[in-house]
PQR file with spaces between the fields and no chain letter, atoms N, CA, C, O and H, PARSE charges and radii, in Angstrom:
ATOM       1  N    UNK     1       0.844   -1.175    0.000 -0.4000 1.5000
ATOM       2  CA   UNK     1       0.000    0.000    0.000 -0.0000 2.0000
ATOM       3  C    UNK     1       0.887    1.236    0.000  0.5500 1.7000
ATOM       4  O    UNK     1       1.930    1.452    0.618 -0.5500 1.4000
ATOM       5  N    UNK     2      -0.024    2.238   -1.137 -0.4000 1.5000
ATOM       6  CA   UNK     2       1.346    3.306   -0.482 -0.0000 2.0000
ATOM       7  C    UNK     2       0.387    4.832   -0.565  0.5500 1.7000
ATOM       8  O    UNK     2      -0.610    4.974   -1.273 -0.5500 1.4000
ATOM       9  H    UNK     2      -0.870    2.062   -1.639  0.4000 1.0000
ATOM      10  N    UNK     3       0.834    5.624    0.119 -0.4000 1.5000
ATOM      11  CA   UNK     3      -0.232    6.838    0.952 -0.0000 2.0000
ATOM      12  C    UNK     3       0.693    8.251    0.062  0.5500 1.7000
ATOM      13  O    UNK     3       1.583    7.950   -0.733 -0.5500 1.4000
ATOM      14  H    UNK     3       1.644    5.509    0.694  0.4000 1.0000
ATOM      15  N    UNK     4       0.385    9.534    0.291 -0.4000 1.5000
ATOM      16  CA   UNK     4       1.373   10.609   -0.004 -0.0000 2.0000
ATOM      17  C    UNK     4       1.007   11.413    1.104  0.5500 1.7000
ATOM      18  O    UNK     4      -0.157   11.286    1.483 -0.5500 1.4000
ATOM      19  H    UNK     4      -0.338    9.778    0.937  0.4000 1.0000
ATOM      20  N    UNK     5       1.849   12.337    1.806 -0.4000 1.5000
ATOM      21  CA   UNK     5       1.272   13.180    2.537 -0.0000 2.0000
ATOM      22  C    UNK     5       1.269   14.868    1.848  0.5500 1.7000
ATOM      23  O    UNK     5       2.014   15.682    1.302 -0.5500 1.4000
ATOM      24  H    UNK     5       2.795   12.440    1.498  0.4000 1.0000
ATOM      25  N    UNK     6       0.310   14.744    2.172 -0.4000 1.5000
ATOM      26  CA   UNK     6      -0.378   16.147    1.627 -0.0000 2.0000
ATOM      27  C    UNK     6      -0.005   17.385    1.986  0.5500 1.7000
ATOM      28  O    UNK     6       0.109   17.457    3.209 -0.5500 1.4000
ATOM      29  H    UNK     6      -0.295   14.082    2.615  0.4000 1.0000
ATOM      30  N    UNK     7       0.327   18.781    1.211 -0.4000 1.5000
ATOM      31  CA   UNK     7       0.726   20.009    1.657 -0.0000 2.0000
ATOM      32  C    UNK     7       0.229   20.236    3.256  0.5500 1.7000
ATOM      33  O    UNK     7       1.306   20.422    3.823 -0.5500 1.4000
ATOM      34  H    UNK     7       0.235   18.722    0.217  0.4000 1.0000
ATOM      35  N    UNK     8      -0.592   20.303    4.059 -0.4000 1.5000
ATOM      36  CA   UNK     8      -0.737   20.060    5.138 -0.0000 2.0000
ATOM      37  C    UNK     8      -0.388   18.926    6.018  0.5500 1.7000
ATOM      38  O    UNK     8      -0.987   18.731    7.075 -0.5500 1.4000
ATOM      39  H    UNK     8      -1.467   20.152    3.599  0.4000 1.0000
ATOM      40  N    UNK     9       0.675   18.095    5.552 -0.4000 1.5000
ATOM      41  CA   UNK     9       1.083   17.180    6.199 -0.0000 2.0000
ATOM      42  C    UNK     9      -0.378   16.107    6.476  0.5500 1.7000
ATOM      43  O    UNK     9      -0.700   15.696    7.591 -0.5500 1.4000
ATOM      44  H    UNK     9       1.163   18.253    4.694  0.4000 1.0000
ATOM      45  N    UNK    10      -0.667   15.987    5.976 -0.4000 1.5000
ATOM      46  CA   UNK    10      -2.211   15.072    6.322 -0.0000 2.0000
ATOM      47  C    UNK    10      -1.555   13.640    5.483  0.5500 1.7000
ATOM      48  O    UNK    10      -0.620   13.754    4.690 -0.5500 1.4000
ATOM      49  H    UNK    10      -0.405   16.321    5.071  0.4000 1.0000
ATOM      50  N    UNK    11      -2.297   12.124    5.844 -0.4000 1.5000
ATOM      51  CA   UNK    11      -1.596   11.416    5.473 -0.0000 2.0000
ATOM      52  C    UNK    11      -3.196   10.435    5.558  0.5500 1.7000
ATOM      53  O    UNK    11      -3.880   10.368    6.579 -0.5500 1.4000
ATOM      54  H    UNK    11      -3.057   12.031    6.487  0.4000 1.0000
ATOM      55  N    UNK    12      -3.581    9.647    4.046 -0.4000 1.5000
ATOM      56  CA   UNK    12      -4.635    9.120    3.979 -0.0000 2.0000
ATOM      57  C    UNK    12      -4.520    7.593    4.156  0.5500 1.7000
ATOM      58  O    UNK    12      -3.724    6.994    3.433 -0.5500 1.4000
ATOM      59  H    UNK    12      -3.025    9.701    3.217  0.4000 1.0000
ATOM      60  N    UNK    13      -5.411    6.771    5.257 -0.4000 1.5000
ATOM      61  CA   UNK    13      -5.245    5.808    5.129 -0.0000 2.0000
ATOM      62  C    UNK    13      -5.842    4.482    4.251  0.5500 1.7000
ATOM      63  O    UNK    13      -7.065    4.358    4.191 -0.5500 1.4000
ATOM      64  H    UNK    13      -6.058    7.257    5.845  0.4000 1.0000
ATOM      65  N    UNK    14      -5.121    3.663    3.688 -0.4000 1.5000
ATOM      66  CA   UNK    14      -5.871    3.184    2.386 -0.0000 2.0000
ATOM      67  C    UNK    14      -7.060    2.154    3.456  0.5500 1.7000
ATOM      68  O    UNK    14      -7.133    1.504    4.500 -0.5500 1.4000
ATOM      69  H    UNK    14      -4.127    3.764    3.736  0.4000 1.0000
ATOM      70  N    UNK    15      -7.535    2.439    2.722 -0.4000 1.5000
ATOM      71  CA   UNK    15      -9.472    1.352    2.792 -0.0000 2.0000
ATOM      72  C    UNK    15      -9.056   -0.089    2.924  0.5500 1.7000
ATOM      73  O    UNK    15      -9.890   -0.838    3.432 -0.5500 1.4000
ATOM      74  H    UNK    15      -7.476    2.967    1.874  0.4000 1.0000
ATOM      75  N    UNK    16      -8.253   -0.443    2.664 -0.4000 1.5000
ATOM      76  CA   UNK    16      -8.056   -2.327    2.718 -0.0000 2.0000
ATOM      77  C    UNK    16      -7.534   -1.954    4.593  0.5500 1.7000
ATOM      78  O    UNK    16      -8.168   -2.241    5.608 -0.5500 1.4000
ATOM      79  H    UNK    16      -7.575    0.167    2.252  0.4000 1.0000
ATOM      80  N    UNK    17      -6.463   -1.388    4.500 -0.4000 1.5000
ATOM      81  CA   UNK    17      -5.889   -1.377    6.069 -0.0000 2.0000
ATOM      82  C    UNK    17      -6.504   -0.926    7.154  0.5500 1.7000
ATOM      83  O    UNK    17      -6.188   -1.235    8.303 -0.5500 1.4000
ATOM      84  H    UNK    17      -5.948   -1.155    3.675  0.4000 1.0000
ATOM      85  N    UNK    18      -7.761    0.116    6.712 -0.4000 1.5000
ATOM      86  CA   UNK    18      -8.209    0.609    7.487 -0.0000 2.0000
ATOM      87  C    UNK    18      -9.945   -0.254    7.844  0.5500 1.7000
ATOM      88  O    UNK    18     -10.744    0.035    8.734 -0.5500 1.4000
ATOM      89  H    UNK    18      -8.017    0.367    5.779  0.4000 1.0000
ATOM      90  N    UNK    19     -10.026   -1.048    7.063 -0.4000 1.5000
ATOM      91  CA   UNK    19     -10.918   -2.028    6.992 -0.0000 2.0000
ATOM      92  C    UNK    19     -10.659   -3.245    7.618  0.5500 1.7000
ATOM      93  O    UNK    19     -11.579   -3.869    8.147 -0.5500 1.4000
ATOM      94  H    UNK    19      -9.376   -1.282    6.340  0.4000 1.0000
ATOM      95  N    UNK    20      -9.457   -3.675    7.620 -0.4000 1.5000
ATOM      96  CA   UNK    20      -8.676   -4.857    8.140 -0.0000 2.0000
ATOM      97  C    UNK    20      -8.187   -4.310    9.755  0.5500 1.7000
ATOM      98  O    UNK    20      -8.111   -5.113   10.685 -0.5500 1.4000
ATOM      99  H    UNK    20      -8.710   -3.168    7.190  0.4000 1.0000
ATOM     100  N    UNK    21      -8.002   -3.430    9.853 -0.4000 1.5000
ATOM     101  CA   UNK    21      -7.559   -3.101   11.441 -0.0000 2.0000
ATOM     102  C    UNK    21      -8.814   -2.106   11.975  0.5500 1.7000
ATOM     103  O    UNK    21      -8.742   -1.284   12.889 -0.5500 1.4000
ATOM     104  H    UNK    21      -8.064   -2.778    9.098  0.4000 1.0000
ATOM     105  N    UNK    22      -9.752   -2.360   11.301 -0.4000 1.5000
ATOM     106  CA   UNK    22     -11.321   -1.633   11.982 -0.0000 2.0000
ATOM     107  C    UNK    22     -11.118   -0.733   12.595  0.5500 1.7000
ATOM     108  O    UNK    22     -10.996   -0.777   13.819 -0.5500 1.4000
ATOM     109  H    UNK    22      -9.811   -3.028   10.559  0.4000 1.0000
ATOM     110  N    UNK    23     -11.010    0.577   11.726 -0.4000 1.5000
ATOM     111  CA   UNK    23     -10.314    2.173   12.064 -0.0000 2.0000
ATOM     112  C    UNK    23     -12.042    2.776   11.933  0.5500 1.7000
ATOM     113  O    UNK    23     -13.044    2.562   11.251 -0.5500 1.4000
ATOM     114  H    UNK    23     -11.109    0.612   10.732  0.4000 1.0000
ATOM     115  N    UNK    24     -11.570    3.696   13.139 -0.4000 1.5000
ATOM     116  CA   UNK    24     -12.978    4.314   12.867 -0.0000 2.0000
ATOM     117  C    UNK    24     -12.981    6.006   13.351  0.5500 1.7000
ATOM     118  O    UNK    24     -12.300    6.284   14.338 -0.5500 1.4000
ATOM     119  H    UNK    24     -10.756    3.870   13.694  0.4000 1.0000
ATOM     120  N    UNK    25     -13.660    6.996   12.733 -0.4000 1.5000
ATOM     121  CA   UNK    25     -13.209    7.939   11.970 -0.0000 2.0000
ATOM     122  C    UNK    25     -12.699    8.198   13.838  0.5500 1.7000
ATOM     123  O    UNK    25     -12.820    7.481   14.832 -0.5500 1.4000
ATOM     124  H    UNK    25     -14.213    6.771   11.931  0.4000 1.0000
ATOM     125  N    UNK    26     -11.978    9.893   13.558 -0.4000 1.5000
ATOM     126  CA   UNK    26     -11.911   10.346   15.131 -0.0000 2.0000
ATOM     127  C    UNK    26     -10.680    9.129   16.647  0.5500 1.7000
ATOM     128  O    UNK    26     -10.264    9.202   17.803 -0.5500 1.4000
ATOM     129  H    UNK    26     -11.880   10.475   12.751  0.4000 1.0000
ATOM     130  N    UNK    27     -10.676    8.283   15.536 -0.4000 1.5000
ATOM     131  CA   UNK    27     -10.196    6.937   16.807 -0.0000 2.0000
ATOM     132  C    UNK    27      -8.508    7.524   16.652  0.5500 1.7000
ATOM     133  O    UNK    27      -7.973    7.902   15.609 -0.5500 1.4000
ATOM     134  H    UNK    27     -11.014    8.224   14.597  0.4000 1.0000
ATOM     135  N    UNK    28      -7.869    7.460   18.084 -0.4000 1.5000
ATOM     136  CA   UNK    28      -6.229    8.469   17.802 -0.0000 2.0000
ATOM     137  C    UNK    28      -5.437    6.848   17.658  0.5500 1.7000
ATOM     138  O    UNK    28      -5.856    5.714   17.888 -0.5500 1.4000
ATOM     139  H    UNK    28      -8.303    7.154   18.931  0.4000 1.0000
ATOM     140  N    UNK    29      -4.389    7.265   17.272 -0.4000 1.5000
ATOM     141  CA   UNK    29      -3.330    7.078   16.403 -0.0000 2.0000
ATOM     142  C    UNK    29      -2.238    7.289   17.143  0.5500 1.7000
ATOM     143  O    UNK    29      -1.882    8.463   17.048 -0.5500 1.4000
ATOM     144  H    UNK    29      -4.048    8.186   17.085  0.4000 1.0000
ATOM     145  N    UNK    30      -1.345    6.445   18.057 -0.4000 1.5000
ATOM     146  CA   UNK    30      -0.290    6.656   18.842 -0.0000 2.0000
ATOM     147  C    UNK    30       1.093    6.681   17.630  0.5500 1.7000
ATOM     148  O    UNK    30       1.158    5.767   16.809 -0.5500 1.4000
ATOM     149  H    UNK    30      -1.635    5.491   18.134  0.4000 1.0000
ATOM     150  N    UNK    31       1.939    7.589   17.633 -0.4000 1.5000
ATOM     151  CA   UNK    31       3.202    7.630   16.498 -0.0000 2.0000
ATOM     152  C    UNK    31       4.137    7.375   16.950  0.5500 1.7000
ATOM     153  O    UNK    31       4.442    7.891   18.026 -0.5500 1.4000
ATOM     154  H    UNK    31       1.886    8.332   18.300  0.4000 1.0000
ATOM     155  N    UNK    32       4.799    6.665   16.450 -0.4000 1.5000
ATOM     156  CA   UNK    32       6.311    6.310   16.877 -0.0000 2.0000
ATOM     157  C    UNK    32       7.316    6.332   15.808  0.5500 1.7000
ATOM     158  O    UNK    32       7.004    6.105   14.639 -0.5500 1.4000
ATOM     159  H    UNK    32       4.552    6.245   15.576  0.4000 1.0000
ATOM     160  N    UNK    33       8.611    6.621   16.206 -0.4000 1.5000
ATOM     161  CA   UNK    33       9.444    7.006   14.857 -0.0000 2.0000
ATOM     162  C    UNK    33      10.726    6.109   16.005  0.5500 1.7000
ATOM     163  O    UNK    33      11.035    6.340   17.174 -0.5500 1.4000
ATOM     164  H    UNK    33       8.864    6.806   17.155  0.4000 1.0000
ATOM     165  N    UNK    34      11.151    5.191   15.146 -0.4000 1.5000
ATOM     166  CA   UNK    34      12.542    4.569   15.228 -0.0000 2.0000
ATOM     167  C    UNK    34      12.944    4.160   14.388  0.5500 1.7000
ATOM     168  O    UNK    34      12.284    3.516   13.572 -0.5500 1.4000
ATOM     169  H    UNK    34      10.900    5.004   14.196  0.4000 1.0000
ATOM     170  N    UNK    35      14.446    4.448   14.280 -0.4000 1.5000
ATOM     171  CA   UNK    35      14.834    4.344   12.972 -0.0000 2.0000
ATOM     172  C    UNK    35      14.792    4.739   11.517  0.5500 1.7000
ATOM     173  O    UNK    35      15.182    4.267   10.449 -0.5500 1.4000
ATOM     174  H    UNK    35      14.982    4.972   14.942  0.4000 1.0000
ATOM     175  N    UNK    36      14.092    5.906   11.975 -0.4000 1.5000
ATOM     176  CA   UNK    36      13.702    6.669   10.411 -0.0000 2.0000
ATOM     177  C    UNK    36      12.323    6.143   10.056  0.5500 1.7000
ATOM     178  O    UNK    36      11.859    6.620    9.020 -0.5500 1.4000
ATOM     179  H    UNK    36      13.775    6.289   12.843  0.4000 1.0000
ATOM     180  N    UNK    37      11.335    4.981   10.902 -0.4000 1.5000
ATOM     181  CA   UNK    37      10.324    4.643   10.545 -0.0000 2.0000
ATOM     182  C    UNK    37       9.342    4.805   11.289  0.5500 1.7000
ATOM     183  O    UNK    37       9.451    4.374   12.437 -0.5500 1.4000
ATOM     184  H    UNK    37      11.712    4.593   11.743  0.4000 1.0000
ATOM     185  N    UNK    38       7.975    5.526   10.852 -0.4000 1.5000
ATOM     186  CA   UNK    38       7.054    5.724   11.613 -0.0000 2.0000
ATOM     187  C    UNK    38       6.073    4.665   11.460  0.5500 1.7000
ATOM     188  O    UNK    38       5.630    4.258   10.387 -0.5500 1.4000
ATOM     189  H    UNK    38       7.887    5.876    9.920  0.4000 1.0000
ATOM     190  N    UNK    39       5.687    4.137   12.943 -0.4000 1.5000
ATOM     191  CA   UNK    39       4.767    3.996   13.127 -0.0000 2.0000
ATOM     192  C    UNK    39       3.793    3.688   13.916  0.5500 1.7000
ATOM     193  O    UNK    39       3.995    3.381   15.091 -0.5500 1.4000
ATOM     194  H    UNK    39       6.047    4.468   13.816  0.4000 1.0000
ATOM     195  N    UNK    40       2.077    3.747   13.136 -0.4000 1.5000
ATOM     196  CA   UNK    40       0.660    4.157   13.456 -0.0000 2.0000
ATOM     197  C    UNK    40       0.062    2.805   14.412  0.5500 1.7000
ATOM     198  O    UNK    40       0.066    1.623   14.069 -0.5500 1.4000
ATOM     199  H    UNK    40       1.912    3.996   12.182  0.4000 1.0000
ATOM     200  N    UNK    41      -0.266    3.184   15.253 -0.4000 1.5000
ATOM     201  CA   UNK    41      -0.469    2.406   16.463 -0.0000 2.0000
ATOM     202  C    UNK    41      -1.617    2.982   16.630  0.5500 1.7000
ATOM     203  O    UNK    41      -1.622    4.133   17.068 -0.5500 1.4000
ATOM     204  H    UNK    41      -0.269    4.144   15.532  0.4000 1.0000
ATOM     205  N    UNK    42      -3.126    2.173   16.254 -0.4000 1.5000
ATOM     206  CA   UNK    42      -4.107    1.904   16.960 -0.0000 2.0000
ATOM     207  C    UNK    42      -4.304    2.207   18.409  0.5500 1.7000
ATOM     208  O    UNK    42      -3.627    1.458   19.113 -0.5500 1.4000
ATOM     209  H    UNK    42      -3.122    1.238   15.899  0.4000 1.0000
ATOM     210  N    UNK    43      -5.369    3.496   19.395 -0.4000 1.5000
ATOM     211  CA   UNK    43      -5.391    3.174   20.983 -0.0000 2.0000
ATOM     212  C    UNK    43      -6.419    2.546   21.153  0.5500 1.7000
ATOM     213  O    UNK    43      -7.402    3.284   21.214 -0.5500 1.4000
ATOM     214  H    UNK    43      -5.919    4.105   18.823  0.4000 1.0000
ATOM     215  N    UNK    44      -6.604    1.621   21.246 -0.4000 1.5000
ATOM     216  CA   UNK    44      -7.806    0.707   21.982 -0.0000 2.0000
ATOM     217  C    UNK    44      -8.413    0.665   23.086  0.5500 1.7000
ATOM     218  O    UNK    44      -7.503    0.321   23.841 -0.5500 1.4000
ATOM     219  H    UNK    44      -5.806    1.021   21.196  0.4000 1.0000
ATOM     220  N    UNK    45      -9.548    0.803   23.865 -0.4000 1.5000
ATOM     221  CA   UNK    45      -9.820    1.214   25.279 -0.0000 2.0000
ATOM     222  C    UNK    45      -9.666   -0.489   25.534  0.5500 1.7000
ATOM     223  O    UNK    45      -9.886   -1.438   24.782 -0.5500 1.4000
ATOM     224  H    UNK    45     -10.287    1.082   23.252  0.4000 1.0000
ATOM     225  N    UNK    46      -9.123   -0.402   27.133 -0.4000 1.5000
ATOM     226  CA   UNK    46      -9.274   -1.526   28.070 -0.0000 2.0000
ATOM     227  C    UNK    46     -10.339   -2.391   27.461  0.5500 1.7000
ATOM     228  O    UNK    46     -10.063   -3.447   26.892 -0.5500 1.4000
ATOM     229  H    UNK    46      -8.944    0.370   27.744  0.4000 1.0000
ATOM     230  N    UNK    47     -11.597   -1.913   27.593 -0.4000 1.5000
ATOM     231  CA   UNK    47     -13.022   -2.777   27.342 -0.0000 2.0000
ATOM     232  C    UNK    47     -12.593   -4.049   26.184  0.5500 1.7000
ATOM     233  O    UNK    47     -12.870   -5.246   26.109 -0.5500 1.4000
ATOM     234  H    UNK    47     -11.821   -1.055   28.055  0.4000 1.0000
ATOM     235  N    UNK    48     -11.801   -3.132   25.378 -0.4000 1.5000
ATOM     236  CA   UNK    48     -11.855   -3.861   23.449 -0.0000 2.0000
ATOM     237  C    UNK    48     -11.114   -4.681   23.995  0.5500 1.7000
ATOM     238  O    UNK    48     -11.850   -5.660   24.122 -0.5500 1.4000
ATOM     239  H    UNK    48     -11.576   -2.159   25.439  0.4000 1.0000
ATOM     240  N    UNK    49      -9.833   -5.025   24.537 -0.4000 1.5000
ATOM     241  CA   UNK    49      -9.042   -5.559   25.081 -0.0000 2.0000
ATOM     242  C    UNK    49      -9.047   -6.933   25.779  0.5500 1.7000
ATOM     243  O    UNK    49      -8.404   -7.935   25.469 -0.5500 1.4000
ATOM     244  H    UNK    49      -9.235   -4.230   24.434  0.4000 1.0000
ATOM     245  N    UNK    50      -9.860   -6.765   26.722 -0.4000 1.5000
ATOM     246  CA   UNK    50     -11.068   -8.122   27.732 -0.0000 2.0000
ATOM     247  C    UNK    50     -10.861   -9.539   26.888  0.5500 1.7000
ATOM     248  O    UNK    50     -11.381   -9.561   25.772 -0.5500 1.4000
ATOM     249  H    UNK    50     -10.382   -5.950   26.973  0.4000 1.0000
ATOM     250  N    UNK    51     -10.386  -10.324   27.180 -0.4000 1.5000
ATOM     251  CA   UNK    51     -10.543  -11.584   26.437 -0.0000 2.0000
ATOM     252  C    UNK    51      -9.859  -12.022   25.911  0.5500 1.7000
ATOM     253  O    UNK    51     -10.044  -13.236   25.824 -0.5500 1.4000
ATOM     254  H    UNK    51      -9.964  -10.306   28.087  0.4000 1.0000
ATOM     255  N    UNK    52      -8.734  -11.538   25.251 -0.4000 1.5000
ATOM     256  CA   UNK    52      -8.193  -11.603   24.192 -0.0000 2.0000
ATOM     257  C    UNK    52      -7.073  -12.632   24.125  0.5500 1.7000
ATOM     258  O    UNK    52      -6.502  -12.902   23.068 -0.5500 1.4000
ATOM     259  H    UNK    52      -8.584  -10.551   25.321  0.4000 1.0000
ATOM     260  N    UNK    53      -6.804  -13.151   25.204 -0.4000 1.5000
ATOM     261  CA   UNK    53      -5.932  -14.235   25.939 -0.0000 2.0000
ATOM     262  C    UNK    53      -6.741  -15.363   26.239  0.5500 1.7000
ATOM     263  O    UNK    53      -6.140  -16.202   26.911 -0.5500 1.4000
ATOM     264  H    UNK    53      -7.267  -12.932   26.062  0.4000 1.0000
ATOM     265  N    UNK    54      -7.901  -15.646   25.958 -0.4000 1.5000
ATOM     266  CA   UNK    54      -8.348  -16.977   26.359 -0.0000 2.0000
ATOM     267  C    UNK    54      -7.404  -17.926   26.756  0.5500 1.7000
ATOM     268  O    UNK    54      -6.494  -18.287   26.010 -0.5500 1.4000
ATOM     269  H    UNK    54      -8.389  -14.964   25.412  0.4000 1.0000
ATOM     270  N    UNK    55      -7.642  -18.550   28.420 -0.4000 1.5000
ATOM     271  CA   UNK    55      -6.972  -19.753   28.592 -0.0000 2.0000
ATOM     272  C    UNK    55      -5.588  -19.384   29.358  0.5500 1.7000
ATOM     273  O    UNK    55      -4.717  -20.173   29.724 -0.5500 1.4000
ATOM     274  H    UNK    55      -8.381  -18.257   29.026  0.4000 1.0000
ATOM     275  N    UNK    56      -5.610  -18.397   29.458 -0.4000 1.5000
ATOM     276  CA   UNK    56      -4.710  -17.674   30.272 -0.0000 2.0000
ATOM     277  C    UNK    56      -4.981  -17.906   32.023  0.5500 1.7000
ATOM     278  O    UNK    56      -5.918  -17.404   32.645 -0.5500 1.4000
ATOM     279  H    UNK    56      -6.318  -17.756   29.160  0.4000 1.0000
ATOM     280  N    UNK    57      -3.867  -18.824   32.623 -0.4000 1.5000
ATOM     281  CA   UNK    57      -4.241  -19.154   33.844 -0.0000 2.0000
ATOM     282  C    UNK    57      -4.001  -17.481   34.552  0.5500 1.7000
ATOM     283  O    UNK    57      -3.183  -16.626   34.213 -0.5500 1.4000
ATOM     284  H    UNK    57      -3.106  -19.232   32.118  0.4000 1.0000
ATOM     285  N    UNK    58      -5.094  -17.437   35.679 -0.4000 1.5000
ATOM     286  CA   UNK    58      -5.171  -16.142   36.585 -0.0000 2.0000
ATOM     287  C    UNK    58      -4.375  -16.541   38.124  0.5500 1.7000
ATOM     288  O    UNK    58      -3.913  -15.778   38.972 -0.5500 1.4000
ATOM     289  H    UNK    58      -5.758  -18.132   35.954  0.4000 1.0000
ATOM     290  N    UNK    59      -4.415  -17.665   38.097 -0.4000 1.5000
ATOM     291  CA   UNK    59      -4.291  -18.065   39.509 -0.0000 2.0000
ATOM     292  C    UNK    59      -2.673  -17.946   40.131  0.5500 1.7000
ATOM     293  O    UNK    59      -1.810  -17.761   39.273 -0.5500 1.4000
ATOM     294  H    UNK    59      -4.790  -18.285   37.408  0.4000 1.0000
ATOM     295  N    UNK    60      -2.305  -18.021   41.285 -0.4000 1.5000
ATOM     296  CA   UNK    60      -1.027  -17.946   41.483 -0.0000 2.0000
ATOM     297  C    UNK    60      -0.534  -16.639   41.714  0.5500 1.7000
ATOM     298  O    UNK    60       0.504  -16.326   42.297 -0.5500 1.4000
ATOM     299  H    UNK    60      -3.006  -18.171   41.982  0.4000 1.0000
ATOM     300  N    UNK    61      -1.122  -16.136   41.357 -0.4000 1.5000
ATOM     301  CA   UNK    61      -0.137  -14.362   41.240 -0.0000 2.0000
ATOM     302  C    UNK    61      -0.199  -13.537   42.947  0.5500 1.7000
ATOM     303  O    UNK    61      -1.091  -13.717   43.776 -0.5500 1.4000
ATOM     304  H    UNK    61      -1.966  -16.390   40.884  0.4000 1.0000
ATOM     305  N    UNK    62       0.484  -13.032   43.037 -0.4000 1.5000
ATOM     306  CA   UNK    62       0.459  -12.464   44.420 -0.0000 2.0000
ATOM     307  C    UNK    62      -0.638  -11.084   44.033  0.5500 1.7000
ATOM     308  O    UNK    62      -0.893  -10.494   42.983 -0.5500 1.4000
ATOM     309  H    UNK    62       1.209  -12.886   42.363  0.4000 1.0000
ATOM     310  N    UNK    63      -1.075  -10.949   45.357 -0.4000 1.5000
ATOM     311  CA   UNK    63      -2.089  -10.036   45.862 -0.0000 2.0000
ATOM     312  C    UNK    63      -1.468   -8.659   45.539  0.5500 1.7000
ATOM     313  O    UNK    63      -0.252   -8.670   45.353 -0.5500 1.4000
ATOM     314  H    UNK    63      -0.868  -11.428   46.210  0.4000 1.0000
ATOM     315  N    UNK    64      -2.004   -7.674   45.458 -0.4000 1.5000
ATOM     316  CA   UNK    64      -1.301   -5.983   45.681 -0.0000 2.0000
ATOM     317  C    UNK    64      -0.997   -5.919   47.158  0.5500 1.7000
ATOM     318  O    UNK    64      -0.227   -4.980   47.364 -0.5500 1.4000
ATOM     319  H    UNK    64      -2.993   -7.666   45.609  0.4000 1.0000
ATOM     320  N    UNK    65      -1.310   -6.559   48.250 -0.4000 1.5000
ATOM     321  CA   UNK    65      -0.493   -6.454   49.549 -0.0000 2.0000
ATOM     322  C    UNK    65       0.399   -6.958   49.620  0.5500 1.7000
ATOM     323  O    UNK    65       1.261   -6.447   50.336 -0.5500 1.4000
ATOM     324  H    UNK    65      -1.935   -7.321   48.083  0.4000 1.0000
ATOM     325  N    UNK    66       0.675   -8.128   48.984 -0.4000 1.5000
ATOM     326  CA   UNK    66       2.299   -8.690   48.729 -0.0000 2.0000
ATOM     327  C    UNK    66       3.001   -7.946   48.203  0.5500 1.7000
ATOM     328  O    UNK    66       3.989   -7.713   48.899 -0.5500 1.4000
ATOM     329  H    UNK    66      -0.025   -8.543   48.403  0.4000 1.0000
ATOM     330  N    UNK    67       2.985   -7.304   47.050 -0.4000 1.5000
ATOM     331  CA   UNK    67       4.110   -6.763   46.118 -0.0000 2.0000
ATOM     332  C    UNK    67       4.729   -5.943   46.915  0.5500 1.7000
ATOM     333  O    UNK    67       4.271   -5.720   48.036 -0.5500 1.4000
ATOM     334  H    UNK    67       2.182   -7.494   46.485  0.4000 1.0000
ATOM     335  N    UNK    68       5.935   -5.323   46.448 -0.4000 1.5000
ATOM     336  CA   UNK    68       7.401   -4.382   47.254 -0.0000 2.0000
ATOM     337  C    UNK    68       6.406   -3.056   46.740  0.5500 1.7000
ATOM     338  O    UNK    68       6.764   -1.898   46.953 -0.5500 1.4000
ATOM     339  H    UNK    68       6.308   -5.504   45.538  0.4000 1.0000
């Protein structure tokens, strides 16, 4: 895929990627630049998040009164 950025620095995202990573208008965009390469990082709230580990044992872990 390839984008241009626009005299206002504006930068369009193509419809396959933005369809495939379920972008929705207004939703921010965390940026990162290493290495001369940027990039667009999705913020997702907690909620979207929930689940996403199925099968993930919980048990075992120390309490917040244990920890240092």
């Amino acid at each position: 895929m390839e984008t241009t950025i626009s005299s206002k620095y504006q930068v369009v995202i193509p419809k396959e990627a933005r369809k495939r990573l379920q972008l929705k208008p207004r939703q921010k965009l965390m940026v990162i630049e290493k290495g001369g390469i940027l990039f667009l990082i999705p913020q997702r709230s907690i909620e979207t998040l929930r689940g996403i580990v199925p099968g993930v044992k919980v048990e075992g872990y120390r309490q917040k009164k244990d920890r240092f």
